[in-house]
Structure formats: structure tokens, C-alpha cells
PyMOL commands that place a pseudoatom at each C-alpha (Angstrom):
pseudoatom trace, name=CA, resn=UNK, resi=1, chain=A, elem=C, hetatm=0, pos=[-5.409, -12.299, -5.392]
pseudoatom trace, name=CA, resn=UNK, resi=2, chain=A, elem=C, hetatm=0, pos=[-7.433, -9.987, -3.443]
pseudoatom trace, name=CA, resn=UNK, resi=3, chain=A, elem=C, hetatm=0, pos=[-7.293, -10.186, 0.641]
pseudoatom trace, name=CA, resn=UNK, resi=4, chain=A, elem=C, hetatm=0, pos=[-9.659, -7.754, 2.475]
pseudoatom trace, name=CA, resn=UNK, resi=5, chain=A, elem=C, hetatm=0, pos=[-8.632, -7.135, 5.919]
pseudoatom trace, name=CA, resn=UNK, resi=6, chain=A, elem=C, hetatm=0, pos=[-11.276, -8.385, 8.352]
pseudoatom trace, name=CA, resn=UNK, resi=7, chain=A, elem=C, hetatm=0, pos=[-10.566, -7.316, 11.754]
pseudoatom trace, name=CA, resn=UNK, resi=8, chain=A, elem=C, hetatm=0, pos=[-12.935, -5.254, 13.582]
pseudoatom trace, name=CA, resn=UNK, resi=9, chain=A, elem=C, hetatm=0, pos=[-10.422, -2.525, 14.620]
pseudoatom trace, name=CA, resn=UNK, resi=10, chain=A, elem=C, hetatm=0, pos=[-9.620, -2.164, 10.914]
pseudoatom trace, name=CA, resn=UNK, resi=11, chain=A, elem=C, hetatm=0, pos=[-13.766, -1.959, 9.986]
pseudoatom trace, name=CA, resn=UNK, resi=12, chain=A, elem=C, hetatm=0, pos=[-14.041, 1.270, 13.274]
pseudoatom trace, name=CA, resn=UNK, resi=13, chain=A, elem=C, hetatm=0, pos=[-10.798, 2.810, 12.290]
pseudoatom trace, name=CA, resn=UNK, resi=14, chain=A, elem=C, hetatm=0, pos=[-12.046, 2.801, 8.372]
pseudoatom trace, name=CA, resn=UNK, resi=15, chain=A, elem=C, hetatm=0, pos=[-15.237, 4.126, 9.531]
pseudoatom trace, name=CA, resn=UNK, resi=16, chain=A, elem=C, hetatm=0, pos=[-13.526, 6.940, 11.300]
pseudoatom trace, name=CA, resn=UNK, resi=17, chain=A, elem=C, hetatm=0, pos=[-11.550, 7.588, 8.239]
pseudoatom trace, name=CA, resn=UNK, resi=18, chain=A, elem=C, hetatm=0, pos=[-14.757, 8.066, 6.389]
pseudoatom trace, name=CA, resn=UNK, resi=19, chain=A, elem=C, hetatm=0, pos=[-16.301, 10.922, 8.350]
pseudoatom trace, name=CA, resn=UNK, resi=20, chain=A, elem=C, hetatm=0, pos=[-16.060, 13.951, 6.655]
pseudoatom trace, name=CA, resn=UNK, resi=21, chain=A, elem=C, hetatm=0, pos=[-15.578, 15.431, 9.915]
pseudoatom trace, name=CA, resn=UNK, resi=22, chain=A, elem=C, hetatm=0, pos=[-12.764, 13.995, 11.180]
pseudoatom trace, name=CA, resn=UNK, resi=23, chain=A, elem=C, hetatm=0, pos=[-9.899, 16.325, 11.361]
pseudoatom trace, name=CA, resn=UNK, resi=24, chain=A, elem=C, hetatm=0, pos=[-6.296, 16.186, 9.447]
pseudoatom trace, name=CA, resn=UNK, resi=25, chain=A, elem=C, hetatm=0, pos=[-4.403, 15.711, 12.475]
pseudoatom trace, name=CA, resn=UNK, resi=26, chain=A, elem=C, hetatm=0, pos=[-6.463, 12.534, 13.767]
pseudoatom trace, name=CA, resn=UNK, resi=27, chain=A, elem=C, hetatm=0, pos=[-7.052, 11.580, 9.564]
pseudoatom trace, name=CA, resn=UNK, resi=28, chain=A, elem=C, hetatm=0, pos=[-3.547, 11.097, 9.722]
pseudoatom trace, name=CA, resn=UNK, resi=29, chain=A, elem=C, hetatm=0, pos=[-3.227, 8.692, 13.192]
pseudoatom trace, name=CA, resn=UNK, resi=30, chain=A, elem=C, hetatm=0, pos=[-6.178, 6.891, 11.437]
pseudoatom trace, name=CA, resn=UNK, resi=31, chain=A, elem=C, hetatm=0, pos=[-4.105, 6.606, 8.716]
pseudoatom trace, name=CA, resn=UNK, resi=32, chain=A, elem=C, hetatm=0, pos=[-1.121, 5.168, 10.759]
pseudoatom trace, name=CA, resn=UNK, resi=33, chain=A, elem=C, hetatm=0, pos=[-2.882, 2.953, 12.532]
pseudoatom trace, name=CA, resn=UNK, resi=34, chain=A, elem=C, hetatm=0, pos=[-5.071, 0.592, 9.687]
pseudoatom trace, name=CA, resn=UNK, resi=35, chain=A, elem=C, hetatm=0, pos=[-2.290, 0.817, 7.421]
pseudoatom trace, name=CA, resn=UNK, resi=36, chain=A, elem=C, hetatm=0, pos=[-0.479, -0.972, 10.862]
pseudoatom trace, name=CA, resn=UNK, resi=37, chain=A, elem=C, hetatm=0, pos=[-2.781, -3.771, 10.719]
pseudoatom trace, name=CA, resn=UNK, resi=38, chain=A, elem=C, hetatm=0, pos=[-2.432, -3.952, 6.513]
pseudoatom trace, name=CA, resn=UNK, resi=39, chain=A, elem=C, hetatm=0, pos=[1.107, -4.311, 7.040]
pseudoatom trace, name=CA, resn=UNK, resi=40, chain=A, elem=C, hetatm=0, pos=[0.783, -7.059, 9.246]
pseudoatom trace, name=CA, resn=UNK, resi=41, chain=A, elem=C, hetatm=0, pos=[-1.883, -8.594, 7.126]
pseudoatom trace, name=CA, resn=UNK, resi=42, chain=A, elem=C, hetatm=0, pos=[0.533, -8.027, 4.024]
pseudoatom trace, name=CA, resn=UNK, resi=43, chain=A, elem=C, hetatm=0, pos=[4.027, -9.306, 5.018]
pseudoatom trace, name=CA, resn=UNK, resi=44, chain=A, elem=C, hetatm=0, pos=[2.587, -12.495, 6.646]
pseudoatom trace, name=CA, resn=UNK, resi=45, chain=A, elem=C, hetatm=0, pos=[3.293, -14.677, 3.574]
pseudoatom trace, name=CA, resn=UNK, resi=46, chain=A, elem=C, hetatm=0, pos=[6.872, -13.381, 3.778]
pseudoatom trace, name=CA, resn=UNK, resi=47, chain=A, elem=C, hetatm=0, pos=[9.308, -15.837, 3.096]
pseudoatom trace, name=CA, resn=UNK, resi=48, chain=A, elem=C, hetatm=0, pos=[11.992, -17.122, 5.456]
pseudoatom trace, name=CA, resn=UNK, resi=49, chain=A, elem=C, hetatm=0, pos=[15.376, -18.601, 6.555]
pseudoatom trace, name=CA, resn=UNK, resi=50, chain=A, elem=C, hetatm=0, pos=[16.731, -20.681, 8.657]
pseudoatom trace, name=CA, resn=UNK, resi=51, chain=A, elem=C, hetatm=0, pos=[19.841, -18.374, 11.260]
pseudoatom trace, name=CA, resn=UNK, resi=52, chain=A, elem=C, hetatm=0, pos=[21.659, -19.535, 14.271]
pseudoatom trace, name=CA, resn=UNK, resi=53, chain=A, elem=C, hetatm=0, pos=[20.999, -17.258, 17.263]
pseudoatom trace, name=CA, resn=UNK, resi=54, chain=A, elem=C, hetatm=0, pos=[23.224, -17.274, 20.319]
pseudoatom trace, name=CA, resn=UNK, resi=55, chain=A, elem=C, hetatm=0, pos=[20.371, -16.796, 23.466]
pseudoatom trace, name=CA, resn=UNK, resi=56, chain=A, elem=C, hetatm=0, pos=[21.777, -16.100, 26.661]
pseudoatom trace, name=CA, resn=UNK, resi=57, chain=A, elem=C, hetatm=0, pos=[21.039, -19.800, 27.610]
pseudoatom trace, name=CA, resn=UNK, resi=58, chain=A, elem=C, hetatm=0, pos=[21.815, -21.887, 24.193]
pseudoatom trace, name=CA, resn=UNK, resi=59, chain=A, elem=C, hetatm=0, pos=[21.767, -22.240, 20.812]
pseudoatom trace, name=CA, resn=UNK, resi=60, chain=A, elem=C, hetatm=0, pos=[18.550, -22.412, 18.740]
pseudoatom trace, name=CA, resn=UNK, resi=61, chain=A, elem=C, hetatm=0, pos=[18.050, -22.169, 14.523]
pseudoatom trace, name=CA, resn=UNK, resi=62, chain=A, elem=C, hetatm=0, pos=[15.520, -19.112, 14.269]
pseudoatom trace, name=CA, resn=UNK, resi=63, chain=A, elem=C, hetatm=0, pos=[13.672, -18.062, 11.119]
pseudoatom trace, name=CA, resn=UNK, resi=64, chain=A, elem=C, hetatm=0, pos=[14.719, -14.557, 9.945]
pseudoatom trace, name=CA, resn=UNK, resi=65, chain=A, elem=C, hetatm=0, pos=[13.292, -13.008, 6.619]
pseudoatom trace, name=CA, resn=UNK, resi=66, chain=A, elem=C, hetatm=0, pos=[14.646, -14.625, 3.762]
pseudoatom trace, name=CA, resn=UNK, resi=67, chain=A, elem=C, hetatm=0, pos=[14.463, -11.123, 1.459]
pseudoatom trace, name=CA, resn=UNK, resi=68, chain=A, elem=C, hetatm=0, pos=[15.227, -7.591, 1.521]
pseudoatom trace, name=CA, resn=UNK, resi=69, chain=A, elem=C, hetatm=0, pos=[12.239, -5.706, 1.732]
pseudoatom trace, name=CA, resn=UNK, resi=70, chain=A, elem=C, hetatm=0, pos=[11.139, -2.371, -0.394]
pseudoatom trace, name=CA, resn=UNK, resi=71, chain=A, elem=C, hetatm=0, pos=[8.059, 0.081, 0.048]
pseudoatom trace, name=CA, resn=UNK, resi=72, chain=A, elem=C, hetatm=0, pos=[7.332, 2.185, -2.360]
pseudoatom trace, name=CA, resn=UNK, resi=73, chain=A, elem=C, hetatm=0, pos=[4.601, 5.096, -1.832]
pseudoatom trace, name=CA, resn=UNK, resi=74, chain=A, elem=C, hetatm=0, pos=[2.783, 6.636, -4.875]
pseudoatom trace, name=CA, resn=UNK, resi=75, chain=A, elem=C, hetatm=0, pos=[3.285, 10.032, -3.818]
pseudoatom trace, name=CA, resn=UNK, resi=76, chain=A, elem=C, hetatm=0, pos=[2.071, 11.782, -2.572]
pseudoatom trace, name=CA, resn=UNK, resi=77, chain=A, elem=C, hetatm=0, pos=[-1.284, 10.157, -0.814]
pseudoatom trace, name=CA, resn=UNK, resi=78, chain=A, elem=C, hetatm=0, pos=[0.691, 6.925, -0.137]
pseudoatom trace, name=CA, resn=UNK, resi=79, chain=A, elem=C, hetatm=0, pos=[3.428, 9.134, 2.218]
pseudoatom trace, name=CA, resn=UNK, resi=80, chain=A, elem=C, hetatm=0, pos=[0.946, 8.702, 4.674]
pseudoatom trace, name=CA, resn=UNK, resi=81, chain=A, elem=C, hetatm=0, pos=[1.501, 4.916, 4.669]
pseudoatom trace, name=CA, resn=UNK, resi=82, chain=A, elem=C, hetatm=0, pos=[5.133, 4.505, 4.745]
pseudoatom trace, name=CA, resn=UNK, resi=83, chain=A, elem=C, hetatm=0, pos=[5.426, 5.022, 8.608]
pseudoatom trace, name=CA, resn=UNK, resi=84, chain=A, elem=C, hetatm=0, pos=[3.850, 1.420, 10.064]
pseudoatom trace, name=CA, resn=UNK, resi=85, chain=A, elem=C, hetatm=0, pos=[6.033, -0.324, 7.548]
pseudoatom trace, name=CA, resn=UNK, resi=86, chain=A, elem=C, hetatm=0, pos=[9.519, 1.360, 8.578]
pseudoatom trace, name=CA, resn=UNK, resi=87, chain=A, elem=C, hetatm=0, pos=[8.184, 1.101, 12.513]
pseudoatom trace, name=CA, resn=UNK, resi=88, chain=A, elem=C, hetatm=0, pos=[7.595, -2.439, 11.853]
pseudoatom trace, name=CA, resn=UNK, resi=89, chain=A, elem=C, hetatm=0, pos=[10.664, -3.514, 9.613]
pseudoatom trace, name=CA, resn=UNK, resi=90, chain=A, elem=C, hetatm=0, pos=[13.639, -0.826, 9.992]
pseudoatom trace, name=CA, resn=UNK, resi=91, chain=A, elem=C, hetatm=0, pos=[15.787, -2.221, 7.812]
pseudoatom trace, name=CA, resn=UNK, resi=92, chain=A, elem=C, hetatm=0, pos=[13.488, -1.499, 4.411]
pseudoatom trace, name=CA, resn=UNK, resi=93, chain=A, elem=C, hetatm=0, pos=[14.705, 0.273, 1.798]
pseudoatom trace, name=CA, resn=UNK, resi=94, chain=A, elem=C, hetatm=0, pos=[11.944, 3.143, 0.854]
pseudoatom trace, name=CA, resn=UNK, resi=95, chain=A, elem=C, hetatm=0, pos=[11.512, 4.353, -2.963]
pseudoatom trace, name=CA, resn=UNK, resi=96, chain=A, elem=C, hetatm=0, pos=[9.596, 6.785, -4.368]
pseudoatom trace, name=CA, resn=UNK, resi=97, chain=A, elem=C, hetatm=0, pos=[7.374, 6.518, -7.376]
pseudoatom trace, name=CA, resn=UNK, resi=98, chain=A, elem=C, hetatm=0, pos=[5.159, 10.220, -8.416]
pseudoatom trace, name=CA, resn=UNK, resi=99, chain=A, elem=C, hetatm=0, pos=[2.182, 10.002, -10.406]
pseudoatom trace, name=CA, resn=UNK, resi=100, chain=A, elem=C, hetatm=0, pos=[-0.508, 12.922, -10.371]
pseudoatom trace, name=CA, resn=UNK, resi=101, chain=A, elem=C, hetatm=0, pos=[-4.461, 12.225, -11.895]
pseudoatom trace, name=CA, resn=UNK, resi=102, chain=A, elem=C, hetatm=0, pos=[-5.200, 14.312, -14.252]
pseudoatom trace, name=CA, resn=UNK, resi=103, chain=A, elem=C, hetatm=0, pos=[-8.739, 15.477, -12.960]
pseudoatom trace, name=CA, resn=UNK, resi=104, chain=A, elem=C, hetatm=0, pos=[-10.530, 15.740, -16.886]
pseudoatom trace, name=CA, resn=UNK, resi=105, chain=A, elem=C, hetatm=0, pos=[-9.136, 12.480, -18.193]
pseudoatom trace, name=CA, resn=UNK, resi=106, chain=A, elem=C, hetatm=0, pos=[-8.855, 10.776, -14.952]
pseudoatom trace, name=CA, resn=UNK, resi=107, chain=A, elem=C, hetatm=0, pos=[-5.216, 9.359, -16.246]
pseudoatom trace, name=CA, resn=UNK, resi=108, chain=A, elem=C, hetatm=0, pos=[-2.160, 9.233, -14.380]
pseudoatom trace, name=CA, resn=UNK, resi=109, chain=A, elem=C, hetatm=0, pos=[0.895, 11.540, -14.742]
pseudoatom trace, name=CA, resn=UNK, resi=110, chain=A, elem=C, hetatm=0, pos=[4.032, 10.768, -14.372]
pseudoatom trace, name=CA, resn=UNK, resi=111, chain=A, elem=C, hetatm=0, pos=[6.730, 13.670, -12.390]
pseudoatom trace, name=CA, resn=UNK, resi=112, chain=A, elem=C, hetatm=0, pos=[9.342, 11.905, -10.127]
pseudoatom trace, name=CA, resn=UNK, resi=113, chain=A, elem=C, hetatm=0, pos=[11.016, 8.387, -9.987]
pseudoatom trace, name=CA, resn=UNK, resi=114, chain=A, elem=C, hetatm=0, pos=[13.492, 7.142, -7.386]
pseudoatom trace, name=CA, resn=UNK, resi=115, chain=A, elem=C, hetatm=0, pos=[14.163, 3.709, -6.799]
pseudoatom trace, name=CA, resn=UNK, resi=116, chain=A, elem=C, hetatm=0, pos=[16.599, 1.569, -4.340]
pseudoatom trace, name=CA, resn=UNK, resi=117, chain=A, elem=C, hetatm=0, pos=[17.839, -1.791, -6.109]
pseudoatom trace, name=CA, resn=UNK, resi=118, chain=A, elem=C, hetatm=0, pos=[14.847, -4.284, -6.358]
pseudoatom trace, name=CA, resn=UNK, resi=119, chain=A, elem=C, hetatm=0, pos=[16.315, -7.622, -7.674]
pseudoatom trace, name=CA, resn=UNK, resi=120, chain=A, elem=C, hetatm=0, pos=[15.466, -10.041, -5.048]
pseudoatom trace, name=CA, resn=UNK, resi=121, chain=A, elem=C, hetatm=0, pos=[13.296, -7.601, -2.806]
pseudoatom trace, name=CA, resn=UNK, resi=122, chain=A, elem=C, hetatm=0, pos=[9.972, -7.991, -1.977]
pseudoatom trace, name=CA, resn=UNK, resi=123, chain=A, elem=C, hetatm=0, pos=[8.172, -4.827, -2.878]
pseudoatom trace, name=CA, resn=UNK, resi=124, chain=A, elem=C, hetatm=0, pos=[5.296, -3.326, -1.463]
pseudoatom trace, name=CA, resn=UNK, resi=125, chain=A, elem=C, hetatm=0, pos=[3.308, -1.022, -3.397]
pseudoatom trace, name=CA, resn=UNK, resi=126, chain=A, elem=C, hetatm=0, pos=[0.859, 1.712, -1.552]
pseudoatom trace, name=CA, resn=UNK, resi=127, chain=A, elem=C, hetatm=0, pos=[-1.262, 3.801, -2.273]
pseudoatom trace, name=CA, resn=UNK, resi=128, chain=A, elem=C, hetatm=0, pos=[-4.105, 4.854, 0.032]
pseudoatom trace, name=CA, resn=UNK, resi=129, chain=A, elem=C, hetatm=0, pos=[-6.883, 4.601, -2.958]
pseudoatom trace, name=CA, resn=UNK, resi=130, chain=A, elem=C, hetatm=0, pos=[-7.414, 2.005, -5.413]
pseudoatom trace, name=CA, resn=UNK, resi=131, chain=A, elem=C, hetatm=0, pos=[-9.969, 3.686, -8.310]
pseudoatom trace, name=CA, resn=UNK, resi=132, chain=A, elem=C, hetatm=0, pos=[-9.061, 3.468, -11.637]
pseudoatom trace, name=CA, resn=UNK, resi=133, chain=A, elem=C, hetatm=0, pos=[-6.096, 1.357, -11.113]
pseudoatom trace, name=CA, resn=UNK, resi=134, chain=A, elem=C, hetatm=0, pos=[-4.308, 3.436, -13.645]
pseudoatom trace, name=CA, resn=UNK, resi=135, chain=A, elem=C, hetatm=0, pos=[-1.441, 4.763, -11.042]
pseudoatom trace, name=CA, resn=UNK, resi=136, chain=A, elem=C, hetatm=0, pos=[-1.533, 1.552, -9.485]
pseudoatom trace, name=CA, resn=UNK, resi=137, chain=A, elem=C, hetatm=0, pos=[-0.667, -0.673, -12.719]
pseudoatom trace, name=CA, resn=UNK, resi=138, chain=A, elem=C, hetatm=0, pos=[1.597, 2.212, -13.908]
pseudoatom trace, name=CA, resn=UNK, resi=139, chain=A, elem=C, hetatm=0, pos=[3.540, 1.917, -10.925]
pseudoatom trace, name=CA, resn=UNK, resi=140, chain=A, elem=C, hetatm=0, pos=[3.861, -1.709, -11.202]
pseudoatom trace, name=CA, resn=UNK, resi=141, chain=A, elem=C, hetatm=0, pos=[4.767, -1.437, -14.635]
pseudoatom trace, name=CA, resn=UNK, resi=142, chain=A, elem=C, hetatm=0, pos=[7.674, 1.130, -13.724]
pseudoatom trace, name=CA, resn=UNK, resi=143, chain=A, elem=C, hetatm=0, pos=[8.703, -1.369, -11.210]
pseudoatom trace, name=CA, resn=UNK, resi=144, chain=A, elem=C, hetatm=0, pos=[8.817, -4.799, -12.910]
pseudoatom trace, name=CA, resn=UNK, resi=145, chain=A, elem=C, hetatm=0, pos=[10.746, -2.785, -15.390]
pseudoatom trace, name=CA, resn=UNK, resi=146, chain=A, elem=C, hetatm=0, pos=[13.108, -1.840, -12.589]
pseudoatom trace, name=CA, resn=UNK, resi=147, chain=A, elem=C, hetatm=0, pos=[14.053, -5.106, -12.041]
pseudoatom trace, name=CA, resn=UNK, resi=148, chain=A, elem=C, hetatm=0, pos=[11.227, -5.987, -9.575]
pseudoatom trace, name=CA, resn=UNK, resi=149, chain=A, elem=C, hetatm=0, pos=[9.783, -9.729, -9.891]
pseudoatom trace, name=CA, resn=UNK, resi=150, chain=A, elem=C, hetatm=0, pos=[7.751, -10.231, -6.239]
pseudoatom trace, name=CA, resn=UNK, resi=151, chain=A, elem=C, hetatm=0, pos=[5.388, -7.113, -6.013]
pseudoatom trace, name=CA, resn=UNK, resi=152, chain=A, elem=C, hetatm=0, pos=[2.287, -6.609, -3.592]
pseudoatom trace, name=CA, resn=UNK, resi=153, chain=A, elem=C, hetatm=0, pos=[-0.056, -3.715, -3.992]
pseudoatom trace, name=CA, resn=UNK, resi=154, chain=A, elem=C, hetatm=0, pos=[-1.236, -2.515, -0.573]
pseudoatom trace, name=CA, resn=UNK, resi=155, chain=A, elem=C, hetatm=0, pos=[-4.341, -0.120, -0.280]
pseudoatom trace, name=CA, resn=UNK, resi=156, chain=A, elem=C, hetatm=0, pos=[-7.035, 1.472, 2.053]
pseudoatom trace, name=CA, resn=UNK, resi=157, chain=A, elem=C, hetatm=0, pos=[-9.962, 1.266, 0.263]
pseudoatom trace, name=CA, resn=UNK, resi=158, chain=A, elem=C, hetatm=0, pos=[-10.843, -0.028, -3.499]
pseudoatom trace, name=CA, resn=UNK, resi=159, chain=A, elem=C, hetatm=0, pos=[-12.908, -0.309, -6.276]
pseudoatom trace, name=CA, resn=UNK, resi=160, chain=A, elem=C, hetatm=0, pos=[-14.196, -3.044, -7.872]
pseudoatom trace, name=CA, resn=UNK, resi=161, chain=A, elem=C, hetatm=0, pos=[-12.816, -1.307, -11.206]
pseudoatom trace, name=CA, resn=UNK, resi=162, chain=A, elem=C, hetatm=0, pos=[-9.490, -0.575, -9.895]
pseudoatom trace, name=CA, resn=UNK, resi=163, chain=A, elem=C, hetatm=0, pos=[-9.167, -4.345, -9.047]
pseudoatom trace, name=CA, resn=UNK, resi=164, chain=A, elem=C, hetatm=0, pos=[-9.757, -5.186, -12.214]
pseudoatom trace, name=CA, resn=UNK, resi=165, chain=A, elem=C, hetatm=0, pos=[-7.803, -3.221, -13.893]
pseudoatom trace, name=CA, resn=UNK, resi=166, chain=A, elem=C, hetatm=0, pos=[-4.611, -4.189, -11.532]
pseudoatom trace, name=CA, resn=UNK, resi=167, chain=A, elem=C, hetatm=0, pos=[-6.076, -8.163, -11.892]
pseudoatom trace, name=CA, resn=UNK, resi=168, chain=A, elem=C, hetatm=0, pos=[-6.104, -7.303, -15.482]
pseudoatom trace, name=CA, resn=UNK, resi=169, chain=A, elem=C, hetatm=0, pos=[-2.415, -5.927, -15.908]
pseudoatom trace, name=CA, resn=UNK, resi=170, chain=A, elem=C, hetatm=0, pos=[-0.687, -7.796, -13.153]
pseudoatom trace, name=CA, resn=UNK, resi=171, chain=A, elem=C, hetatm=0, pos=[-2.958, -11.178, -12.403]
pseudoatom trace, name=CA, resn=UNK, resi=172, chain=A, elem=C, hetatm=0, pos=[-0.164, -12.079, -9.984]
pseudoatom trace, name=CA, resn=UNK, resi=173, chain=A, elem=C, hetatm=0, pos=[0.292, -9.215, -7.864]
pseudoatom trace, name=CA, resn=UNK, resi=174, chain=A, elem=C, hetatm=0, pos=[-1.941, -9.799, -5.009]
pseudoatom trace, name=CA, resn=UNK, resi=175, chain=A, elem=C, hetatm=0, pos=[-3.862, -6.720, -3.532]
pseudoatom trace, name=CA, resn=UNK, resi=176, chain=A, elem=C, hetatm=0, pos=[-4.755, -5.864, 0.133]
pseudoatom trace, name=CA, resn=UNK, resi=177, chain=A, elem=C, hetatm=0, pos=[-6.868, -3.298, 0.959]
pseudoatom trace, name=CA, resn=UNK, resi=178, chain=A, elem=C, hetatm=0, pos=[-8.836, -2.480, 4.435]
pseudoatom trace, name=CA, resn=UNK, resi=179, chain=A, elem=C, hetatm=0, pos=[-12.516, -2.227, 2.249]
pseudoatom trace, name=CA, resn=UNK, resi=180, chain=A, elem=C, hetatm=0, pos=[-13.669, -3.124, -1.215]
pseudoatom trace, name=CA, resn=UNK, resi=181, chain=A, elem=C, hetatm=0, pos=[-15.889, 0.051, -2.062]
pseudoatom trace, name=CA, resn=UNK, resi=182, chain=A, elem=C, hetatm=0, pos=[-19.094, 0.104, -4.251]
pseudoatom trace, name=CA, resn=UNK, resi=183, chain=A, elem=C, hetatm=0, pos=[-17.884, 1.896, -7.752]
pseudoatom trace, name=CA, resn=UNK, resi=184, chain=A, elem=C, hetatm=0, pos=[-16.498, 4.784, -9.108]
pseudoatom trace, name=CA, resn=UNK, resi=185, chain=A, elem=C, hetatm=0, pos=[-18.508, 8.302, -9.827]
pseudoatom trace, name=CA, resn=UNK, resi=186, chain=A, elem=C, hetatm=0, pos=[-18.767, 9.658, -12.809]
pseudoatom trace, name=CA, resn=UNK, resi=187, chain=A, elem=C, hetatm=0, pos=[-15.737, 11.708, -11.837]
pseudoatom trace, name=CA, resn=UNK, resi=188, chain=A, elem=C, hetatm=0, pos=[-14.021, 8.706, -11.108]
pseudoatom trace, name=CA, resn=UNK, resi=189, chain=A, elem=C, hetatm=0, pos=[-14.210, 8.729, -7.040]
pseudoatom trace, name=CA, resn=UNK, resi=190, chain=A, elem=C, hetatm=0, pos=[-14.680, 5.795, -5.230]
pseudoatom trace, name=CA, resn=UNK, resi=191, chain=A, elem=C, hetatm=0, pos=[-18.009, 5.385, -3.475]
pseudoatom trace, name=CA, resn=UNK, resi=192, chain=A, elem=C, hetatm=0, pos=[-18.956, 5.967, -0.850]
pseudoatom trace, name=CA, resn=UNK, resi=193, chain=A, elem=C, hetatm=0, pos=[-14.862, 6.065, -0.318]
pseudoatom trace, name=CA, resn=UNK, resi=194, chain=A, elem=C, hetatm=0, pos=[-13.847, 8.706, 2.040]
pseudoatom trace, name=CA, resn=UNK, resi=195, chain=A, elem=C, hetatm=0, pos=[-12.731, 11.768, -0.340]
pseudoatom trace, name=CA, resn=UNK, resi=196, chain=A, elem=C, hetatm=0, pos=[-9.667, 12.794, -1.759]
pseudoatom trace, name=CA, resn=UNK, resi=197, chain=A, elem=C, hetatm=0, pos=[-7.205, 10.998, 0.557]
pseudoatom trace, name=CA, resn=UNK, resi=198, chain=A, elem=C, hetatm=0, pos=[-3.737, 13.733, 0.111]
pseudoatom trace, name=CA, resn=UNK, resi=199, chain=A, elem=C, hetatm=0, pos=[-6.178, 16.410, 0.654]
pseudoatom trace, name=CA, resn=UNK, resi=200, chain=A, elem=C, hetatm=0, pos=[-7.607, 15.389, 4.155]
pseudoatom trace, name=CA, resn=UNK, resi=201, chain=A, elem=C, hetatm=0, pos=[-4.029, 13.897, 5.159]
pseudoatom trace, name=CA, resn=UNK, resi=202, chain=A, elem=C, hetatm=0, pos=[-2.327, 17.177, 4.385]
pseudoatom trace, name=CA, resn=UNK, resi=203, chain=A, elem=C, hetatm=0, pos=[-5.295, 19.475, 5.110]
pseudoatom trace, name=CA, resn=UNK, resi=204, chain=A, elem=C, hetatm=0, pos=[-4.922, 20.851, 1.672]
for i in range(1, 204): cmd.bond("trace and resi %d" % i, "trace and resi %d" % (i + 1))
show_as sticks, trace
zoom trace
């Protein structure tokens, strides 16, 4: 269930992303711009319906999607990927899931929770950074129990770990990321990742 992106705009933006001196303000177009192409890459299995569209000529039967569609951010690193995906598709409903790492136990906290209805949505998860997988799978737990039952998780870069663990919890959830990273650090960063994601975004 994973898909890496493979496009070679996505493997020079990423690369750019990874330079520690690459400034906030041009972190965060880099940010826009390959979690563009991930969107693309994750809505193409989208299902859809037949409509009948009046063109200024004649009638045709179009294909329209066939769901609602729902992004929800883990806040507050995956704020920065909620743009291409409202750009793209206007009419999805954004939620809002909070969970802070706990930086000596490495284990997700939960603080704020707000959802729009999910039953017969297709939800996208994101979440710049896939490590641990703990705030990953605890999101997707929070939203199957919601009422969610077609999920994707969508992600910059990941660990082999944090795929596992998400493979582990939710074997159907399928997981696209722009770069499958080597491991974790002892401290439980992704290597050779790109840092702490919020903190170059926000310039914090």
C-alpha cells in the first residue's frame, strides 16, 4: 500500500526541501508545490460517476467524482499541506486533527479535534513526516472512529518504521509520500529527512 512519487520535479523540489539553508519563505512554496504533485498522485484512484453536462454544442455523460472529499492536517506541520488540495478540489471539506510529540517519549499527544461529517467521504490524511507512525495511526484511529471507512495517509517524506507501524495498524490505508527515508535517530528523526518540518515552515 505504499506509492512513492517518482517524478523528477518531485525528487529537485524534495532536494530543495532538504537544504538546511533554504529559507522559511521558499520552505514553504517548496512545500506547496510537491505536496501539488502528491495530491495529484493521491486522488487519481478516486472514484467516479456518470453526470449529464449541457456543452454549448450538445449533450455528453461526463464523469464527476463519485464522493465527497475530506483533508485532514495533523496540525500543525500538515497546515502547510492543505493549500494544493483546496486549490485543486474547492469543494473539500477541511478537518482538523492536533497531536503534539512528546520529545522524551517520542509519543503523540493529543490537544484539539474538529471534524466535518465523514460517512461516505474519502479522507485524506497529511502530515508532512512519517517517523514513528504514532500520530499517523492515532489519527486514523480517531478517524475510523469518526465514522470514516476510505482513508489515505499522504506524506513528504517517511520512514521505513513509520510505514510499518501505519501497515501494521491500518494494512488498508494506502500511504503516499514524495521519499522513503533511511531510519529513525536515536531521537526518533528521520534520516537524513530534512529537520523538524513546523519549525522551518513557520520559522520557529
Amino acid at each position: 500500500m505504499l506509492h512513492i512519487l517518482n517524478h523528477p520535479l518531485g525528487a529537485h523540489l524534495l532536494a530543495r526541501l532538504r537544504d538546511r539553508t533554504t529559507p522559511p519563505a521558499a520552505f514553504r512554496a517548496l512545500s506547496y508545490q510537491v505536496s501539488l504533485l502528491l495530491a495529484v498522485e493521491a486522488t487519481r484512484g478516486l472514484a467516479t460517476r456518470d453526470q449529464v453536462v449541457e456543452t454549448p454544442l450538445e449533450t455528453i455523460t461526463a464523469r464527476v467524482l463519485a464522493r465527497p472529499l475530506v483533508i485532514v492536517p495533523i496540525l500543525r506541520a500538515g497546515l502547510g499541506m492543505v493549500q494544493p488540495f483546496t486549490d485543486l478540489f474547492p469543494d473539500i471539506s477541511v478537518g482538523h486533527v492536533g497531536l503534539e510529540r512528546d520529545h522524551a517519549t517520542a509519543l503523540p499527544r493529543s490537544y484539539y479535534q474538529k471534524l466535518p461529517p465523514l460517512a461516505g467521504a474519502h479522507v485524506l490524511v497529511v502530515d508532512p513526516m512519517l517517523a514513528t507512525g504514532g500520530s499517523a495511526v492515532q489519527a486514523l484511529d480517531v478517524l475510523r472512529a469518526a465514522g470514516a471507512t476510505e482513508l489515505s495517509l499522504v506524506c513528504i517524506v517517511s520512514s521505513p518504521e513509520g510505514v510499518r507501524a501505519v501497515e501494521a495498524a491500518h494494512p488498508a490505508v494506502p500511504i503516499f509520500t514524495a521519499a522513503l527515508d533511511r531510519e529513525l535517530n536515536e531521537k526518533k528523526y528521520i534520516l537524513p529527512g530534512l529537520g523538524d518540518f513546523g519549525d522551518r515552515l513557520y520559522g520557529t
